[in-house]
C-alpha positions as CSV (number, residue, x, y, z in Angstrom):
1,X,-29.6,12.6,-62.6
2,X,-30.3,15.0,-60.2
3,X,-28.0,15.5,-57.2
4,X,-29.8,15.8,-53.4
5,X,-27.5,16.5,-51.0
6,X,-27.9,14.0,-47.9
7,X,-25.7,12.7,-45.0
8,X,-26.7,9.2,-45.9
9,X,-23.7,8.0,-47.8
10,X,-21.6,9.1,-44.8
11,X,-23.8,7.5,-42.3
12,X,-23.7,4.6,-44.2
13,X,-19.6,4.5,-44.2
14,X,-19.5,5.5,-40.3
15,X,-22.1,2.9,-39.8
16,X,-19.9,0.3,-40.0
17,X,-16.5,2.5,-38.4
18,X,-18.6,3.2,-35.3
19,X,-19.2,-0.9,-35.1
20,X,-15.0,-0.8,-34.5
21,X,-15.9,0.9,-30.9
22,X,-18.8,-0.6,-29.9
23,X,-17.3,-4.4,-31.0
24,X,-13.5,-3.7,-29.2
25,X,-15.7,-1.6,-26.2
26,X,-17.7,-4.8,-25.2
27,X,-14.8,-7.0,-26.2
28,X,-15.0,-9.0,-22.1
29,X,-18.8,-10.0,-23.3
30,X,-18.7,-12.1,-26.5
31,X,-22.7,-12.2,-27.1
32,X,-22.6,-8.3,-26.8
33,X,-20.0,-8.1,-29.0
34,X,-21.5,-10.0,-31.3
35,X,-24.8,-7.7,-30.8
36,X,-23.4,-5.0,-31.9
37,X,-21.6,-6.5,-35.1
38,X,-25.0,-7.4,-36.0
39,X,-26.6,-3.7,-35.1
40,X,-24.1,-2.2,-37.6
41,X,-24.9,-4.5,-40.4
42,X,-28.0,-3.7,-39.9
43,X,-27.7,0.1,-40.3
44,X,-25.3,0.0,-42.4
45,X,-27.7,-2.4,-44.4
46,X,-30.8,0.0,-43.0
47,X,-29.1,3.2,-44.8
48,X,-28.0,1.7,-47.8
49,X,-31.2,-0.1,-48.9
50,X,-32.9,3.4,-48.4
51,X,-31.4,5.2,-51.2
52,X,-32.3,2.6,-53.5
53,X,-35.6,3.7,-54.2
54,X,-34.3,7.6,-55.1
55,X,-30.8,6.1,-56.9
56,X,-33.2,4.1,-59.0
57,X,-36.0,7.4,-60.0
58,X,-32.6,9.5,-61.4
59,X,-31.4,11.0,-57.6
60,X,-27.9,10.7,-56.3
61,X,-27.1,11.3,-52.9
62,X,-24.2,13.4,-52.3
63,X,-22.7,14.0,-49.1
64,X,-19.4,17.3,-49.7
65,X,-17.1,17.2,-47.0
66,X,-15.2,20.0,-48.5
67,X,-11.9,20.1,-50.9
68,X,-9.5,17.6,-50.2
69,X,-6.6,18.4,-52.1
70,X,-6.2,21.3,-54.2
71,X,-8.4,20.7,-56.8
72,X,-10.4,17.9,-55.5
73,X,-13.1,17.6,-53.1
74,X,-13.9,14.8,-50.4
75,X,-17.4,13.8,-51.7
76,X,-19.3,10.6,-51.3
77,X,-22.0,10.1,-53.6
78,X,-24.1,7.6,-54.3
79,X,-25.1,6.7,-57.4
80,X,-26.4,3.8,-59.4
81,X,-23.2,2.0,-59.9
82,X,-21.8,3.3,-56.2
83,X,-25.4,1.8,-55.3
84,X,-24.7,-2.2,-56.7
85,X,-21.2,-2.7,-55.0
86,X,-22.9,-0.5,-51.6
87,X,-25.9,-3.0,-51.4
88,X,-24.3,-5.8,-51.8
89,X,-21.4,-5.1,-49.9
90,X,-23.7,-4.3,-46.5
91,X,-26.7,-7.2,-47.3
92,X,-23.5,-9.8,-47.4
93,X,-22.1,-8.0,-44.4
94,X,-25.3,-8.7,-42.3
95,X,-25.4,-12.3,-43.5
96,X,-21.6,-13.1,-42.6
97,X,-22.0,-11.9,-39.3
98,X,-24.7,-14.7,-38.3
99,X,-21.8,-17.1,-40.2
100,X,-19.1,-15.7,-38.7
101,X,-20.6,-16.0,-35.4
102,X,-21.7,-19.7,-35.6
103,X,-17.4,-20.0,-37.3
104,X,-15.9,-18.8,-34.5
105,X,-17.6,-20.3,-31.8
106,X,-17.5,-23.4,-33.3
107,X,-13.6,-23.2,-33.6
108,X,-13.2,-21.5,-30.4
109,X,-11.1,-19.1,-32.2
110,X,-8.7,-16.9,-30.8
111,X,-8.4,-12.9,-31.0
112,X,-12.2,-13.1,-31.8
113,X,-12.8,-9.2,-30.8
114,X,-9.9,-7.9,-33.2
115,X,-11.6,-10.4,-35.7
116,X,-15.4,-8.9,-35.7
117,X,-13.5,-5.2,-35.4
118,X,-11.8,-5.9,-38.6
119,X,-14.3,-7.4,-40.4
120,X,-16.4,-3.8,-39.8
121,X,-13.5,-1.7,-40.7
122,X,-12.9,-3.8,-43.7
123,X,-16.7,-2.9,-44.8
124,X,-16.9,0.3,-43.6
125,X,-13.4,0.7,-46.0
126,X,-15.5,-0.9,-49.1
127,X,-18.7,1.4,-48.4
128,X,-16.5,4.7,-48.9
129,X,-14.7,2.8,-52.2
130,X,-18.9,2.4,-53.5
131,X,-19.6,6.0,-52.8
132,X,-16.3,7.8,-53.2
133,X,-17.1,10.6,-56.2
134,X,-13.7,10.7,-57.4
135,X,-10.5,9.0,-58.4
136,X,-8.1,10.5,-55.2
137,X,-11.7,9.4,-52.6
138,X,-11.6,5.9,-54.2
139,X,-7.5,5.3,-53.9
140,X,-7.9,6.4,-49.7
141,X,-10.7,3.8,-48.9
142,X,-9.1,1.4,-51.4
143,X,-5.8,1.5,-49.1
144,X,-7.9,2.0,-46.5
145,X,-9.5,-1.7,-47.4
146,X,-5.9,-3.2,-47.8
147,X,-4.7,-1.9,-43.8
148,X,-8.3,-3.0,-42.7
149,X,-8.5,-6.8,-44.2
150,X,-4.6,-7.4,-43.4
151,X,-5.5,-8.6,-39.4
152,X,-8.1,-10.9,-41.1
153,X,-5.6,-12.5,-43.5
154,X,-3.2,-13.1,-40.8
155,X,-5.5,-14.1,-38.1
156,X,-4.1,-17.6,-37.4
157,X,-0.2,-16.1,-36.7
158,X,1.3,-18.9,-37.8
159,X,4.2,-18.5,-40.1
160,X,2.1,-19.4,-43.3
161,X,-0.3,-17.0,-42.5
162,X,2.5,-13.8,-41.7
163,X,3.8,-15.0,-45.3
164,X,0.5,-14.6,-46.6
165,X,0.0,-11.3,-45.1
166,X,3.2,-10.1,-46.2
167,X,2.4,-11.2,-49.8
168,X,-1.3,-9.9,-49.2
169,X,0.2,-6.1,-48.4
170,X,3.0,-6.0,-51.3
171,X,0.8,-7.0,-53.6
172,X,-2.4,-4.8,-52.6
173,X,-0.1,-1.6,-51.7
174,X,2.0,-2.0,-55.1
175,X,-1.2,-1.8,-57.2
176,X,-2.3,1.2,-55.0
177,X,0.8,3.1,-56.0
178,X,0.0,2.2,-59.6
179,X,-3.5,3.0,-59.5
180,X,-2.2,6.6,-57.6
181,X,-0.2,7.0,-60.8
182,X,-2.7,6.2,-62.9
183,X,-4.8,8.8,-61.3
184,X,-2.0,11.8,-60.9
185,X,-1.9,11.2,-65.1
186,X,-5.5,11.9,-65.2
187,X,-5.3,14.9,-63.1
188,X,-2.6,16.4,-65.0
189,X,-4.4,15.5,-68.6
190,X,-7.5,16.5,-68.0
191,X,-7.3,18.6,-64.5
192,X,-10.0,16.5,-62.7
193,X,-10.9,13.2,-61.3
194,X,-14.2,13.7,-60.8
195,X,-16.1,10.6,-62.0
196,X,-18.6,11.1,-65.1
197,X,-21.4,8.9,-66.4
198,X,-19.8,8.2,-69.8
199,X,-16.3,9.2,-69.4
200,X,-14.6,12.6,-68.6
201,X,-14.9,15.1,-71.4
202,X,-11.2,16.3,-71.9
203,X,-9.6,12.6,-72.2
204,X,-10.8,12.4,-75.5
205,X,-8.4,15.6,-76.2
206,X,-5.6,14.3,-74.2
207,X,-2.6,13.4,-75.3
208,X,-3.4,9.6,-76.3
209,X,0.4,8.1,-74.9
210,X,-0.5,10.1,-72.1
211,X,-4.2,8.4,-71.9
212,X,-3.1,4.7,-72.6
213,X,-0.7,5.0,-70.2
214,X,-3.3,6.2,-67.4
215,X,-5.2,3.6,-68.4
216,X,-3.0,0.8,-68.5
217,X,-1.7,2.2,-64.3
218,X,-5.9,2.4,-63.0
219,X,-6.4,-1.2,-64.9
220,X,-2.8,-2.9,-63.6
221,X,-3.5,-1.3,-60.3
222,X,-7.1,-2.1,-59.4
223,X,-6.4,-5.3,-61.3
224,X,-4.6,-6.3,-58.8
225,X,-7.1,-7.2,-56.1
226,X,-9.4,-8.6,-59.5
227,X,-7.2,-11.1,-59.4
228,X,-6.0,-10.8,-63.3
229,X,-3.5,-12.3,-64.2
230,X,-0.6,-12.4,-63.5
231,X,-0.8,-10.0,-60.2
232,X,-3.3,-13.0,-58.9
233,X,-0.9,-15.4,-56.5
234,X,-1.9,-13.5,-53.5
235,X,-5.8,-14.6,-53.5
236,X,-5.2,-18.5,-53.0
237,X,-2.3,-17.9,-50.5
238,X,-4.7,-16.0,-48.6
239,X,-6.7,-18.5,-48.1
240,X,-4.5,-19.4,-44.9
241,X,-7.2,-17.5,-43.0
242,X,-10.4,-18.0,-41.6
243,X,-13.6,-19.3,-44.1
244,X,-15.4,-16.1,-43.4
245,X,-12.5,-13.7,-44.1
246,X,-12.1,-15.9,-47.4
247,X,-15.6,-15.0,-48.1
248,X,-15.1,-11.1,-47.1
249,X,-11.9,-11.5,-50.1
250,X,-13.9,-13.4,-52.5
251,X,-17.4,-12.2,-52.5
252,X,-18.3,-9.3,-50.0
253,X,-15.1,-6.7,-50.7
254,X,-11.9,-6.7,-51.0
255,X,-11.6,-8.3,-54.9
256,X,-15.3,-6.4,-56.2
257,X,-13.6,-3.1,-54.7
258,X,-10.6,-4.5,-57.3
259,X,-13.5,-4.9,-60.2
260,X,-15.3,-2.1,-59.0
261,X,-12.2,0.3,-59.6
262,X,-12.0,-1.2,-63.0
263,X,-16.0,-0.9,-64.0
264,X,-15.3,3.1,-62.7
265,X,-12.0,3.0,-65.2
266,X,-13.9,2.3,-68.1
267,X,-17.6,3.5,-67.5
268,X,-16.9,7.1,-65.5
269,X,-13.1,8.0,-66.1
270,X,-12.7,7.1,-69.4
271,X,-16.5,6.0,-70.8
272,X,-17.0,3.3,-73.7
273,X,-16.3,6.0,-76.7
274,X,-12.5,6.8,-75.3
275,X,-11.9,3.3,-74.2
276,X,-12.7,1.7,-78.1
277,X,-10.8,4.7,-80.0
278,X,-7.9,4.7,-77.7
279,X,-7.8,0.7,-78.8
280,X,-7.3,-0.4,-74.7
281,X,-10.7,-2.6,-74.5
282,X,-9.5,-5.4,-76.6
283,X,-6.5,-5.8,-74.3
284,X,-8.0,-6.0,-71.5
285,X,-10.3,-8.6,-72.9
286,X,-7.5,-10.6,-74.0
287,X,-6.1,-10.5,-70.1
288,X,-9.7,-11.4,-69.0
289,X,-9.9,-14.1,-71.3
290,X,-6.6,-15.5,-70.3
291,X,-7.0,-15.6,-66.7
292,X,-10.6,-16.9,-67.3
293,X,-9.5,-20.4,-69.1
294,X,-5.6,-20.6,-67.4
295,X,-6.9,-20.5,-63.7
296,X,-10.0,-22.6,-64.4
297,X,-7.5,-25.1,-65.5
298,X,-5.1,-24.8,-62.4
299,X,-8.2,-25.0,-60.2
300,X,-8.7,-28.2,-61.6
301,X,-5.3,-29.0,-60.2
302,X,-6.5,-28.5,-56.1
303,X,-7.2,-30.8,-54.4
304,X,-7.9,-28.4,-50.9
305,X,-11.4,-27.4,-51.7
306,X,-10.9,-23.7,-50.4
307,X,-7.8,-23.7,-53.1
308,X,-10.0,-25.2,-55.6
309,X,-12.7,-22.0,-54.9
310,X,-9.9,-19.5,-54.9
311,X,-8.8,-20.4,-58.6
312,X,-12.5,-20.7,-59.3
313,X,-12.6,-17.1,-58.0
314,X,-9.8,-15.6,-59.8
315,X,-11.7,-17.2,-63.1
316,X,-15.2,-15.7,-62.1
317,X,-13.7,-12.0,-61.8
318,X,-12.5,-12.3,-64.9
319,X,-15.9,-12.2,-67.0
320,X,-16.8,-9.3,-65.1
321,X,-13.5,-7.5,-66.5
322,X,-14.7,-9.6,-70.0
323,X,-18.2,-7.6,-70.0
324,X,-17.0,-4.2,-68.9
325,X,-13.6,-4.6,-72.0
326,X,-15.8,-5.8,-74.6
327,X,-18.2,-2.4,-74.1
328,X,-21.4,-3.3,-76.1
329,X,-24.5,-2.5,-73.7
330,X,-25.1,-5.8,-72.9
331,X,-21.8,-7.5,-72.3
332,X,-21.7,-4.4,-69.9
333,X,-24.9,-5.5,-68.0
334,X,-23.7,-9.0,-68.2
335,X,-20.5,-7.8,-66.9
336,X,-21.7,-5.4,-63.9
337,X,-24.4,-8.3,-63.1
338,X,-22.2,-10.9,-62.3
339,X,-20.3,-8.9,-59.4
340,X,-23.4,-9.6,-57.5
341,X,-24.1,-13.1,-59.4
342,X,-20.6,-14.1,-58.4
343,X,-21.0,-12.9,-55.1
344,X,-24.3,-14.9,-53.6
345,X,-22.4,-18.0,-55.4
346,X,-18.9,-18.0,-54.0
347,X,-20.7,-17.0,-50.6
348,X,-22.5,-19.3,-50.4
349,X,-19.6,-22.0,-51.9
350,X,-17.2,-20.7,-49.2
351,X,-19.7,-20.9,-46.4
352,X,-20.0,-24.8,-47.0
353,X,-16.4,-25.3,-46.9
354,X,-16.6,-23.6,-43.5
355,X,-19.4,-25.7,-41.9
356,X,-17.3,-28.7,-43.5
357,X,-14.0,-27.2,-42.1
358,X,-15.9,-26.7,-38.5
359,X,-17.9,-30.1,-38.3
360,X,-15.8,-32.3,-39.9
361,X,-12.1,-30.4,-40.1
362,X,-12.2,-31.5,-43.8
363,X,-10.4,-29.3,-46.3
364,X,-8.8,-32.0,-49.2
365,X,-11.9,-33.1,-51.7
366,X,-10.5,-36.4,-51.9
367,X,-11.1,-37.1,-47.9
368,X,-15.0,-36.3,-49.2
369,X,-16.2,-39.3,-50.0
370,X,-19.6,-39.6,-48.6
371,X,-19.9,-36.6,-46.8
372,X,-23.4,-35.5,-48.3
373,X,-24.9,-37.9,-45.5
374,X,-23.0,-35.7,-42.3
375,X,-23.9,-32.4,-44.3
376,X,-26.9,-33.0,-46.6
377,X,-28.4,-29.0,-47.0
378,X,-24.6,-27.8,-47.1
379,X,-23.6,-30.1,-49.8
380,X,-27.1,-29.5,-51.4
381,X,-26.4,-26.0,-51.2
382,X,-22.8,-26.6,-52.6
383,X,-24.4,-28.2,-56.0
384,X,-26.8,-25.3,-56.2
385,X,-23.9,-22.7,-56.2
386,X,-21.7,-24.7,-58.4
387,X,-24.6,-25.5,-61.1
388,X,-24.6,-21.4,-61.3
389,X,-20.8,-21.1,-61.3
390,X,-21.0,-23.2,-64.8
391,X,-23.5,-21.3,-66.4
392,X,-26.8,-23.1,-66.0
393,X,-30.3,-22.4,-65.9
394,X,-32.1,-21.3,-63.2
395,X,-29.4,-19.5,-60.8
396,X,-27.6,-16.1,-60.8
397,X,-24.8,-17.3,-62.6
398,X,-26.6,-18.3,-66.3
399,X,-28.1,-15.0,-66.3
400,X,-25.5,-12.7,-66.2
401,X,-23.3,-15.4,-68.2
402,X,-26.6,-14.6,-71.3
403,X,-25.3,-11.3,-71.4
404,X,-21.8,-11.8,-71.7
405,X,-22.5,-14.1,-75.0
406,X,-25.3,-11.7,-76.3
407,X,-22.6,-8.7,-75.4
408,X,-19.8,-10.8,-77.0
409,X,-21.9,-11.4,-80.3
410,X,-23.0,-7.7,-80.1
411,X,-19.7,-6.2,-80.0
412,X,-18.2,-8.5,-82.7
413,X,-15.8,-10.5,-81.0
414,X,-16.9,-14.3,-81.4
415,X,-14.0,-15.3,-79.9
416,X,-14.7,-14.6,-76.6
417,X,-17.7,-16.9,-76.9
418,X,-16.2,-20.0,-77.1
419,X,-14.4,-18.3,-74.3
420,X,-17.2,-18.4,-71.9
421,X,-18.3,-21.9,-73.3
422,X,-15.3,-23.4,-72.4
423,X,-15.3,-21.9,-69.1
424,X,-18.3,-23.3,-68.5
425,X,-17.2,-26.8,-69.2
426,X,-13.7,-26.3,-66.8
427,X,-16.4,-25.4,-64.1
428,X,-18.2,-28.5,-64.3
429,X,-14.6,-30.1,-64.4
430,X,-13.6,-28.9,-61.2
431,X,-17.0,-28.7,-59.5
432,X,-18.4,-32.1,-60.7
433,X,-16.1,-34.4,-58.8
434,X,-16.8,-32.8,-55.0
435,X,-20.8,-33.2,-55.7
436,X,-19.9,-36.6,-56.7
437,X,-17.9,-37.7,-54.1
438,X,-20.2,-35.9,-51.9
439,X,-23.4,-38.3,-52.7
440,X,-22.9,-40.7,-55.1
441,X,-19.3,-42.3,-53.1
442,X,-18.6,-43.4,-49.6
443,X,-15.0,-44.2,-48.5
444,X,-14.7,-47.3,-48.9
445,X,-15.1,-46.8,-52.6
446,X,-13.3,-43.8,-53.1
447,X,-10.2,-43.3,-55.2
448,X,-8.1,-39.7,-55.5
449,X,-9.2,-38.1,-58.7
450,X,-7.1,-35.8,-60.0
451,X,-8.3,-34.4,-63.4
452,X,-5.3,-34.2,-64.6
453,X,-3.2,-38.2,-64.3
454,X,0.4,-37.0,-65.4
455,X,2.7,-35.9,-62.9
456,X,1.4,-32.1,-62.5
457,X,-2.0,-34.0,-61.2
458,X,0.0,-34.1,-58.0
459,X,-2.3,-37.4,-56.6
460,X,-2.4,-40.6,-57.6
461,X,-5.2,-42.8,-56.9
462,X,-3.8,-46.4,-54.9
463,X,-5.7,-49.6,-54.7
464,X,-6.4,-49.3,-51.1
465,X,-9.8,-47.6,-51.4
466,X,-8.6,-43.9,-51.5
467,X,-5.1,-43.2,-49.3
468,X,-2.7,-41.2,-51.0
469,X,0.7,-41.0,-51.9
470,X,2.7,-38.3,-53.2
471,X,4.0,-38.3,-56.7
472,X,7.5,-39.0,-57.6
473,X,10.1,-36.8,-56.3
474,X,10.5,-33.2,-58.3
475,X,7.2,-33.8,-59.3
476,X,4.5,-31.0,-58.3
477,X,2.0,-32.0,-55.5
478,X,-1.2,-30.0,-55.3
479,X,-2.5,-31.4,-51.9
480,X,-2.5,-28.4,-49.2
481,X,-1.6,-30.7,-46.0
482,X,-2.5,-28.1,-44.0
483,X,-6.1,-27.3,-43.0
484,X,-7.3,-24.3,-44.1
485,X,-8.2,-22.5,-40.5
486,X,-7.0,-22.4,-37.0
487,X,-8.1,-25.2,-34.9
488,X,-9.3,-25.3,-31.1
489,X,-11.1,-28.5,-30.6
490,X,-12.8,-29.4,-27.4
491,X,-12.8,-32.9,-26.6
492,X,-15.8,-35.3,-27.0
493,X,-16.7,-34.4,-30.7
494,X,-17.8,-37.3,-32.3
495,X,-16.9,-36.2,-36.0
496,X,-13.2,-34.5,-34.7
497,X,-10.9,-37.5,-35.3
498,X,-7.3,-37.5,-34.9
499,X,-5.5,-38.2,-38.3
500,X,-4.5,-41.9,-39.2
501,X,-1.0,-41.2,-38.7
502,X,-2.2,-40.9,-34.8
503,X,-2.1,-36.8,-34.5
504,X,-4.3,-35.3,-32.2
505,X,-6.8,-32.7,-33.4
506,X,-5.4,-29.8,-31.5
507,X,-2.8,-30.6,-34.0
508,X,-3.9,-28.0,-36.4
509,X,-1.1,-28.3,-38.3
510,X,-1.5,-31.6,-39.0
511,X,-4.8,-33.0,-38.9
512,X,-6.1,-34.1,-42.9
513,X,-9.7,-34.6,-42.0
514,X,-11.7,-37.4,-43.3
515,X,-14.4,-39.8,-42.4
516,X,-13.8,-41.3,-38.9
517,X,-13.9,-44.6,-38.6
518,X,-17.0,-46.3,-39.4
519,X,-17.6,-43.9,-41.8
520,X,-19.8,-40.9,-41.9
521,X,-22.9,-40.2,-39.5
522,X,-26.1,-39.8,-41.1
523,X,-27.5,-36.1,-39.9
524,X,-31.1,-35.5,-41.1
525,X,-31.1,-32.3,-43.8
526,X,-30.1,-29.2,-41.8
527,X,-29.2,-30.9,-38.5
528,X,-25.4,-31.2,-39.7
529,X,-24.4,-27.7,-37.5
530,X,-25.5,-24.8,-36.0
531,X,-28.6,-22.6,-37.7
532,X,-25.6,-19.6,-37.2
533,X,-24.3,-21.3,-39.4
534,X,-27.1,-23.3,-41.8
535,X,-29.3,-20.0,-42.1
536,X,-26.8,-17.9,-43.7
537,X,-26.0,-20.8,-45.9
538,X,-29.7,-20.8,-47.0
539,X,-30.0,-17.9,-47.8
540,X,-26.5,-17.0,-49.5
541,X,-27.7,-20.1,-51.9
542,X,-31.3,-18.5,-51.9
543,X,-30.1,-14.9,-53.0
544,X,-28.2,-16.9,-55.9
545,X,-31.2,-18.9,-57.1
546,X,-34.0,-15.8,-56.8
547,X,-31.3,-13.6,-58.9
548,X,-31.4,-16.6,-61.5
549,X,-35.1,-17.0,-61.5
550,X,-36.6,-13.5,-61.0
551,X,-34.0,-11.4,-62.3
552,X,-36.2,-8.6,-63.5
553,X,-37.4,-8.3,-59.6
554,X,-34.1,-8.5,-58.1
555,X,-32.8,-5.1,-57.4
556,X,-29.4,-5.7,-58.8
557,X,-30.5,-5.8,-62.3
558,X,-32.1,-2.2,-62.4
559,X,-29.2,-0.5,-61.0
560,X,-27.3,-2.3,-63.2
561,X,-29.5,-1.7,-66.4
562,X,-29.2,2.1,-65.3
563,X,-25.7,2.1,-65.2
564,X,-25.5,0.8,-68.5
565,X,-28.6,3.4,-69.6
566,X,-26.8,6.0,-68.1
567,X,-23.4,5.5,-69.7
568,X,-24.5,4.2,-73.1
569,X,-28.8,5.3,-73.8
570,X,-29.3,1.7,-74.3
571,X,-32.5,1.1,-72.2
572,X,-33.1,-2.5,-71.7
């Protein structure tokens, strides 16, 4: 690797910080607002993408803003694993934007300005965690992320939201102080915190307490916003806010910066030699193994569809942790490959609840029934992203899934699998019944289908032709009666119905969604809302299919194949 100093890394990062003035600047003239939200994805995007070509020929970019701290320097650089969550982060960023703004007009949402701000701070925060060259760099944009995404989570300002904010920041901040730990540890062992393809030298003389005990503070506090469990309750509660800020948590930032931390643990800090004598890998795997079958199964559970993806999500990061604990060179690629995998997927899954959520103000799966004729290419776009999500052929999600179970054979560990088969099989589980009620149901014919019939299944179907009731008192009930967003409806929407207990739709708190009467309106395929909103879809579902198909071509897999070359001399 040869290191080329540039301003590029920092252009990238202010990029998206200079986007905070320009958005709150024009804040009295929405569509110039919105302009310049979409001119800083678009450099940010612009600056990113032209590094690639160097990262990938064996050139970092370095930008040295001087020492820090004593004994630590303020450096960005970006390399080939800085490069993956970078690229991703700002090609997301871009697409969201045209999402967001079709969202937010469509909801007439409130505090719109302090929304787009955030949303650039919150990417501008994750840019500096891809390109930050050292432990101490990487914990002030990680906190950095946590004060930037907070507005987001509590955008709605309604008492469930504050909660979830509250939860949000103790969680987030607690597993910053244990990752700051973590990092003083490795300072004092080893008196650096320089990241280093293949680990730092002097941890392998370190005191090994001393070591595991570094390890298990970086891992517990990046872990946190991975999602593993047990630090994952946060990510579902979260879900209180808007779709597109559940798509910034799930795909774009705020829980890859969580994996990210991890994948610079174990590849740069530490490296795959330290990690497997110091016996912490298998661990970790274990973790990553737990939360991968134990919230698959809960997701089951949901019947809110943005609950349902939330679980799903907390699953999903978990094979990426898998990969990166099990260390053989190709459960590593497998692992690093699915952050972006995982990413176009869950997009693209969370950006059809939205469009649901704005045309329909539908969040429960059981009030589905029949809704693939009102939004045919956004439930044809859900099946796409969900067929990936299980493992299968032909999108993002099988390839990087063929690496974790080569990587899992490779490194010995058989268990993990049958692991990653069964997850497979708990994803068709939970995404199976929305495609189904989506196309093959209407309402008439529908029943409540709860995977699970004994009392933690929370629903039970009734003969009526799908109302529900809850369970028995004491009994668990996994129906979220609230929707999943703020609500602002104008009048004369044909598909905006009051709920049948006579609530009006300006009801937010209220209103369950569902087929109005007469049941669903037939829209032709792409018709169903606006292209603000269809387009990003499209392509979010797109990027997920071409990186199933064409892997070889797709960016992501060379940076990630020189990751694992760089950190292992395996070339693939």
């Amino acid at each position: 690797m040869t290191d080329v100093f540039s301003l590029r890394p920092l252009a990238a990062v202010l990029a998206a910080a200079v986007g905070i003035v320009t958005i709150v600047a024009s804040k009295r003239s929405p569509n110039v607002r919105e302009g310049f939200t979409v001119l800083s994805a678009v450099s940010a995007l612009g600056i990113v993408a032209s590094m690639v070509p160097g990262v990938l020929n064996g050139t970092t970019y370095v930008t040295d803003l001087g020492t820090f701290v004593p004994g630590v320097r303020f450096v960005l650089r970006a390399d080939p694993l800085g490069m993956i969550f970078a690229l991703l982060a700002s090609l997301l960023w871009l697409i969201t934007s045209f999402y967001s703004i079709g969202y937010m007009r469509g909801l007439d949402e409130h505090a719109q300005t302090r929304y787009f701000a955030a949303f650039a701070g919150s990417v501008s925060a994750a840019l500096g965690v891809a390109f930050a060259s050292n432990l101490i760099v990487l914990y002030v944009f990680y906190e950095l992320l946590t004060v930037a995404t907070y507005p987001l989570v509590t955008h709605d300002e309604t008492e469930e939201a504050r909660k979830a904010g509250r939860k949000y920041l103790a969680y987030t901040f607690g597993g910053g102080v244990a990752a700051l730990a973590g990092t003083a540890l490795v300072f004092w062992a080893t008196g650096t915190v320089e990241f280093s393809a293949g680990g730092i030298a002097a941890l392998a003389n370190a005191d090994p307490v001393v070591a595991r005990a570094a390890f298990a503070l970086l891992v517990t506090g990046f872990g946190v916003k991975a999602a593993l469990m047990p630090v994952h309750s946060w990510l579902p509660d979260a879900m209180v806010a808007p779709t597109p800020v559940s798509g910034l948590l799930h795909a774009v930032a705020v829980v890859k910066s969580g994996v990210f931390g991890i994948a610079r643990v174990i590849l740069d800090v530490y490296g795959p030699d330290a990690v497997g004598s110091l016996g912490v890998g298998l661990p970790l795997a274990a973790v990553a193994a737990f939360t991968i079958v134990v919230a698959s199964i809960i997701a089951l559970r949901q019947d809110n569809l943005k609950r349902r993806l939330a679980y799903s999500t907390v699953s999903q990061l978990s094979y990426i942790v898998l990969g990166l604990a099990l260390l053989s060179p190709a459960a590593l690629v497998g692992g690093l490959l699915h952050i972006p995998a995982h990413a176009f997927m869950k997009l693209t899954l969370f950006f059809c609840a939205g469009a649901i959520h704005v045309e329909t103000h539908t969040d429960d799966i059981s009030d589905m029934a029949g809704i693939g004729r009102r939004m045919p290419l956004t439930m044809i776009a859900f099946t796409v992203a969900s067929l990936g999500m299980a493992g299968l052929p032909l999108v993002a999600g099988f390839v990087s899934k063929w690496y974790l179970l080569i990587g899992s054979i490779q490194a010995e560990q058989t268990v993990f699998v049958f692991v990653l088969l069964a997850s497979g099989l708990l994803n068709i589980g939970y995404f199976w019944p929305v495609i189904y009620q989506a196309f093959f149901q209407t309402p008439e014919d529908s029943d409540a289908k709860p995977l699970i019939e004994f009392p933690i299944g929370g629903v039970r179907a009734v003969a009526d032709g799908g109302s529900k009731e809850p369970v028995a008192e004491g009994e668990q009930y996994a129906v979220d009666r609230n929707p999943s967003d703020h609500v602002a409806v104008t009048d004369g929407e044909s598909d905006h119905v009051a709920a049948a207990d006579g609530e009006s739709d300006h009801d937010h708190h209220h209103h369950h969604g569902g087929a109005p009467a007469g049941g669903w309106e037939h829209r032709r395929l792409g018709t169903e809302s606006t292209w603000f909103m269809m387009a990003p879809i499209t392509i979010a579902a797109a990027g997920a299919i071409v990186l199933g198909v064409v892997p070889q071509t797709a960016v992501f897999l060379a940076l990630v194949q020189r990751v694992v070359a760089d950190v292992t001399g395996v070339v693939f």
